[in-house]
N, C-alpha and C positions, 0 to 999 in steps of 0.2 A: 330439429330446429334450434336445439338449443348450441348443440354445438356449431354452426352457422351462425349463430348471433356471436358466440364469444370469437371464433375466426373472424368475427369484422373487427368485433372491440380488439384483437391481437393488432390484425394490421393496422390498427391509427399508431401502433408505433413506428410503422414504419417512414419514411419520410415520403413526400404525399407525390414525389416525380417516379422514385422505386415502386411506389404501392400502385399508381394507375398503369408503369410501364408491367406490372408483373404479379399482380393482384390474383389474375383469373388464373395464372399458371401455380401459384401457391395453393390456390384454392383447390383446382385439379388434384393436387398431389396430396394436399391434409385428404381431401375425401380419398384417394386410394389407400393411403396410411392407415386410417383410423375407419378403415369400413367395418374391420372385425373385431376391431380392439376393444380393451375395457373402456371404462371412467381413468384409471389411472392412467396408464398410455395415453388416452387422448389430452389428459391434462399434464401430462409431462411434453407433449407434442407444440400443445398451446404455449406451454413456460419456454422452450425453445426457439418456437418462433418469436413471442413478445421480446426474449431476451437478442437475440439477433436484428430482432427491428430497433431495436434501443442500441445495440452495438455498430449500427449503421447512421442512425442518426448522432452518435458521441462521434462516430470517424471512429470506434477502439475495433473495426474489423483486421483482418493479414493484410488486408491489401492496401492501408491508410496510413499516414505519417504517426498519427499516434498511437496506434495498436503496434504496427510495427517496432516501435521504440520501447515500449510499455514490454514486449515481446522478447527483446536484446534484451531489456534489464531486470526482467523476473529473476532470472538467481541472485542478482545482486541484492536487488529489493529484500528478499529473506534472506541473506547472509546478514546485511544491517539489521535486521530485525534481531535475530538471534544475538550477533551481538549486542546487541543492547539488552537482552536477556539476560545473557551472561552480566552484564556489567548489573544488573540491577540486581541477580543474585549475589553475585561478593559485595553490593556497599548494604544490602538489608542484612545480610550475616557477620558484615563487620559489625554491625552498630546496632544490631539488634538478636534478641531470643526469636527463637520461632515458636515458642509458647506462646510470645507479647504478642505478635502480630495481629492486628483488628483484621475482621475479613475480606478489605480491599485491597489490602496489601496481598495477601493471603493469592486473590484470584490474581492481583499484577503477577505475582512469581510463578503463577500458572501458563500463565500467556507468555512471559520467556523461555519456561521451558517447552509450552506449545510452537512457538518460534525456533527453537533448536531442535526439534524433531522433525519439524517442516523441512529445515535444511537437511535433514537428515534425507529425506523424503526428496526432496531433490536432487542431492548427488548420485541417487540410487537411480533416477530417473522416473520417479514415481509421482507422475504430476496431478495424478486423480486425489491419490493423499493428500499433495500440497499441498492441490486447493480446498481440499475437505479440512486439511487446516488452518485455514486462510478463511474461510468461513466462518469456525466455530472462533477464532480470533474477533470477528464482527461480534457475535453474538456475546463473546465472553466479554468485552470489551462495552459491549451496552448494559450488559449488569451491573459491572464494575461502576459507572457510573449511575445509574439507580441506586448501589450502594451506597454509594458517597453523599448525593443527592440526599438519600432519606435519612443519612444522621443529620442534616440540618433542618430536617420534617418538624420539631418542637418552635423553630422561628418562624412557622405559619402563621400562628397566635398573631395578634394586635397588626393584621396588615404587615407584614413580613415578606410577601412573597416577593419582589424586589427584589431579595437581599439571599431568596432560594435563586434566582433567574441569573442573577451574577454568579452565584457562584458555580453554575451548573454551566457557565459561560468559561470560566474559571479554568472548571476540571477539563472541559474539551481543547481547551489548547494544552493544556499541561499536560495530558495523559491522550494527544491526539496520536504519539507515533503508532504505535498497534497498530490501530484504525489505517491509517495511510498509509501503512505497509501492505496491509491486506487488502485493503482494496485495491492497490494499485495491480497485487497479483490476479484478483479476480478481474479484475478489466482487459489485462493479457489475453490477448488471442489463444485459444488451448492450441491449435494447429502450430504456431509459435514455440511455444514451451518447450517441446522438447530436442529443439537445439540450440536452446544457453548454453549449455553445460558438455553435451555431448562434442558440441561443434568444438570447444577448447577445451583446453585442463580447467579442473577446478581447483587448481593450485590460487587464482585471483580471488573466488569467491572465497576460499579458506583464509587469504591474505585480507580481506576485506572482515572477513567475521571476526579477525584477531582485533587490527585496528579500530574498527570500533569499539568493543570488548574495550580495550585498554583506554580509548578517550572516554566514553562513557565510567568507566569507573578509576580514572587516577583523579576527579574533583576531589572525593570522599573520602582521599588520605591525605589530604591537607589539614589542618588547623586552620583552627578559623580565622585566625590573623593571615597567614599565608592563602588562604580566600579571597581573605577582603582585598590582597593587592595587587589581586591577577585580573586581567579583563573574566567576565563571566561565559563561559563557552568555549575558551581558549584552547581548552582539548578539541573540541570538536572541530574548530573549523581545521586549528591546523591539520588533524587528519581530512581532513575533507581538500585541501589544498596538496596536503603529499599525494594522495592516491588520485587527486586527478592528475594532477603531474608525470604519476607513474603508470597510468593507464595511459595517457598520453607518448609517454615512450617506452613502453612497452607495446610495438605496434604487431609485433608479428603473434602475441598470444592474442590479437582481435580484444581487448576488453573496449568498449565504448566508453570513452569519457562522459559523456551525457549519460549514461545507465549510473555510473560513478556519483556523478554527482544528485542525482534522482535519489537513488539508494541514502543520501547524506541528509536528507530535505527536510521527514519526518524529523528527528533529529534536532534542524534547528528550527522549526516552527515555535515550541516552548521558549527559544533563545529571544525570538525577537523583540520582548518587552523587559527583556534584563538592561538597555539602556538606563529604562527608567529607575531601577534603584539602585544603581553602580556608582562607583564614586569616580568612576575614569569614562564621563559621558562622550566625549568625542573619541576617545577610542574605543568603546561598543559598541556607537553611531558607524565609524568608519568599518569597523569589522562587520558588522549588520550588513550592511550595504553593499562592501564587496564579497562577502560570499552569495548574497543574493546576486549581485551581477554576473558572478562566475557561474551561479546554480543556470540562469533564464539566459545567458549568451549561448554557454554550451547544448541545450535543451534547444534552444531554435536555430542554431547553427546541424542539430543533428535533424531537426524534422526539416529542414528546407533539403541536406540532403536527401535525407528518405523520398521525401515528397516528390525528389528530381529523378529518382528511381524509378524501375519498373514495379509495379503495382499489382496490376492485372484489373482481373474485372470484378468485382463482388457476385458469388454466385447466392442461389435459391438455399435458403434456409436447408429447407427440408429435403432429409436424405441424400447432403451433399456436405454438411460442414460439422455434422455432429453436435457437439453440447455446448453451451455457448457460457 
């Protein structure tokens, strides 16, 4: 009985036309499944089906514009991440001991090299890793900010917490790429994954891990006068402008411009509030603005394709689509 009460509570994730069209044939098939199995099988059964009901109602399945897309641009996704790895290992060793480092820094330079194994982990075609490292990314990434959070733990005192709430607001956009790289791979259709990389060279994703790498870390060898009289982000968009451009005519190695620009996003999410304390406001306005329009033109010009695509059908969770 009990496992019949959590198989109902599973399917409310489903969306409620799937769940009456195919409820009884789910439920057919959990009871063949799990007639002999333990406690664990049937709760790894349930976490499958609940995650496939949520992958249907996001649209993130193979057969949907945005799993499909999510799908092309999984290598990219972790090439960006890693670079930005990279880049964040050379400016904390330019400018710092690795004795000084407090210990959020400490897990940040973990996470880029957890990022760079991932890649690792992809070109090899090993996407059970990837996502096992795309994971522990979420997790290591929810410490990280617990950490941070509790050294302002002593500002509770006298009605303070405001002033924890901001800043815990703060850290999440500043330190949100991790986080949106990884999820974005975990929303990836696994059926998908393993033809990023397979289906072309990964000479793109290689060209893509440098360029980041190098826009994320040439801010840091500036002076701080030569700082102060550059737009803030300047690296980044222009790489994010060159590579779609060259993903763009580079048509016969298939890189998707929209996976391009995806992979670039994390990235400038921290950029969007560098308006406010630049000295050159209408042009970090103007640059704001259009790499936002270039990110959300390309991104819905590639799902209107897909969308126009064949699709297929979404089939039965269970013992048809594996792990979700």
């Amino acid at each position: 009985m009990t496992g019949d009460r959590l198989l109902r509570v599973a399917l409310r994730a489903y969306p409620k036309r799937y769940r009456a069209e195919r409820a009884a044939e789910i439920g057919e098939v959990f009871a063949d499944v799990t007639a002999q199995a333990g406690r664990v099988a049937v709760a790894r059964e349930l976490a499958e089906l609940t995650g496939y009901g949520l992958r249907l109602r996001l649209g993130l399945t193979a057969t949907r514009p945005a799993g499909r897309l999510l799908g092309e641009s999984a290598p990219l996704l972790v090439a960006a991440a890693a670079g930005t790895g990279v880049a964040q290992f050379g400016e904390r060793l330019r400018w710092h001991d690795w004795y000084f480092f407090a210990g959020d820094q400490r897990l940040q330079l973990a996470l880029g090299g957890l990022a760079v194994l991932t890649l690792g982990a992809v070109l090899l075609g090993w996407w059970a890793v990837a996502r096992a490292g795309a994971l522990l990314t979420v997790v290591g990434w929810a410490m990280n900010l617990v950490i941070m959070v509790g050294e302002q733990y002593p500002f509770r005192h006298g009605g303070h917490w405001q002033l924890m709430l901001a800043f815990a607001v703060i850290i999440l956009v500043l330190q949100c790429g991790p986080l949106l790289w990884a999820l974005m791979v975990l929303a990836a259709p696994v059926d998908l994954l393993d033809r990023g990389v397979r289906r072309r060279r990964p000479a793109p994703v290689l060209a893509l891990l440098l360029v980041t790498a190098v826009a994320g870390y040439a801010p840091c060898t500036l002076t701080l006068r030569s700082a102060s009289l550059q737009l803030p982000g300047c690296t980044v968009y222009a790489g994010l402008f060159l590579t779609v451009l060259a993903a763009g005519a580079l048509r016969r190695v298939q890189v998707p411009p929209a996976g391009v620009a995806l992979a670039w996003l994390p990235m400038m999410v921290p950029l969007l509030s560098a308006p406010l304390d630049s000295f050159h406001l209408v042009g970090s306005i103007a640059m704001v603005l259009s790499a936002v329009a270039l990110v959300g033109t390309l991104t819905v010009r590639r799902w209107r394709a897909l969308a126009g695509g064949r699709g297929g059908r979404d089939r039965t969770p269970l013992g048809s689509v594996g792990p979700v």
